[in-house]
C-alpha positions as CSV (number, residue, x, y, z in Angstrom):
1,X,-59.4,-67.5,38.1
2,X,-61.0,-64.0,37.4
3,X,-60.4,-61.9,34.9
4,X,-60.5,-58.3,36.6
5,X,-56.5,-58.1,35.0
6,X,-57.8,-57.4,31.7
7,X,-60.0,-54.7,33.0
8,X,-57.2,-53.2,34.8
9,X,-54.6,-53.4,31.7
10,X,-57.8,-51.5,30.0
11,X,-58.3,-48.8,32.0
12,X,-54.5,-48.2,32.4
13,X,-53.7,-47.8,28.6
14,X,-54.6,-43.8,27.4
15,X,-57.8,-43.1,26.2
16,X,-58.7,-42.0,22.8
17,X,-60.8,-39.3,23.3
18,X,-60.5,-36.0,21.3
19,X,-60.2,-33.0,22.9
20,X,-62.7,-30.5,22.3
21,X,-62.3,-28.0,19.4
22,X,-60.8,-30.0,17.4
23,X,-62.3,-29.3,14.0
24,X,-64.7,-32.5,14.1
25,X,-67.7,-30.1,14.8
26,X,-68.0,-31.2,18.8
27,X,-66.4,-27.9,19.9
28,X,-68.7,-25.4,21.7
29,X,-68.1,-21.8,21.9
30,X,-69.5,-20.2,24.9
31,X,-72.2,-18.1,24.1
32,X,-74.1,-15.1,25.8
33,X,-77.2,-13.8,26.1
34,X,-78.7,-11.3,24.9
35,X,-79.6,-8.6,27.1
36,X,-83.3,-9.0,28.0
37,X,-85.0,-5.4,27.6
38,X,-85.5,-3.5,30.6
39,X,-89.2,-2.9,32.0
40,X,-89.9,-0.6,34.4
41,X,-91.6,-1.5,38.2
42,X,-93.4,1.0,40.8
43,X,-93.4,0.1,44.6
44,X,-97.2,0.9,46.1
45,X,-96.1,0.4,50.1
46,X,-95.3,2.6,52.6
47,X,-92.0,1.8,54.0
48,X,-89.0,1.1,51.4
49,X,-88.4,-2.2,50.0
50,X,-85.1,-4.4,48.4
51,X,-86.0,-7.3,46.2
52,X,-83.1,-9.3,44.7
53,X,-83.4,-10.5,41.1
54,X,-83.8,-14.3,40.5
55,X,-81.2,-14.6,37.5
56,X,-79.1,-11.4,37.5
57,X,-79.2,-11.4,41.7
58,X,-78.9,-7.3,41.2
59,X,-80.9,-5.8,44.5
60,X,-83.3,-3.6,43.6
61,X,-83.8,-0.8,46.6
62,X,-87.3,1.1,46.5
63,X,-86.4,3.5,48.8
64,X,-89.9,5.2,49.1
65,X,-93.5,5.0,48.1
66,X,-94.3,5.1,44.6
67,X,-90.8,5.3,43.0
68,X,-89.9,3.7,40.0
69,X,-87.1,1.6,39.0
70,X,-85.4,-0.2,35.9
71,X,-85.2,-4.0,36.2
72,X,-83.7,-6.5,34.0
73,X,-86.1,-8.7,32.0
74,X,-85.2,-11.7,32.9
75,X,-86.0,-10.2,36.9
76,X,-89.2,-9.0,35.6
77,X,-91.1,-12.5,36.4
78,X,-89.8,-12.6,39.7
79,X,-90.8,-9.3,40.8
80,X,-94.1,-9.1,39.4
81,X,-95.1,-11.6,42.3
82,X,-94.3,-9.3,45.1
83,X,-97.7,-8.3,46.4
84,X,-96.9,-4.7,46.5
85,X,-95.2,-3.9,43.2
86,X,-96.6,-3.3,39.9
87,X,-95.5,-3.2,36.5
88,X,-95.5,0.2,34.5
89,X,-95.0,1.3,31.0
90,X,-92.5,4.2,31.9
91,X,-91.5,6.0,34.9
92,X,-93.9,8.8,35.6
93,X,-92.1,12.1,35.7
């Protein structure tokens, strides 16, 4: 009485679908990012501190007071909303 056989008959026969890359434009080459630019961040506590970066998940270690480190940009949002670090132009020498 139903007709669910002609649904099966359909999904049973192979599909049609192209594979990707093949020259009708739907292919998609993986592409990467450009580096984001480094900035640099200075810890103001007392004790040492690790943050770990949102998108590269590097751990930053501040092992003391006032040091300095290189961060990856992308990382830069996510540590400039720790209470105790602060962005600077260039480690101070």
């Amino acid at each position: 009485m139903g007709c669910c056989g002609n649904n099966r008959a359909a999904l049973a026969q192979p599909s049609q679908a192209k594979p990707l890359g093949s020259g009708d434009g739907t292919s998609r080459q993986a592409t990467k990012r450009p580096a984001a630019e480094a900035v640099h961040f200075q810890y103001l506590g007392k004790t040492a501190l690790s943050v770990r970066g949102m998108f590269s998940r590097r751990i930053y270690r501040f092992a003391a007071s006032m040091a300095v480190l290189e961060v990856e940009g992308r990382d830069a949002p996510g540590l400039a909303a720790v209470p105790l670090l602060k962005r600077v132009s260039a480690p101070d020498c």
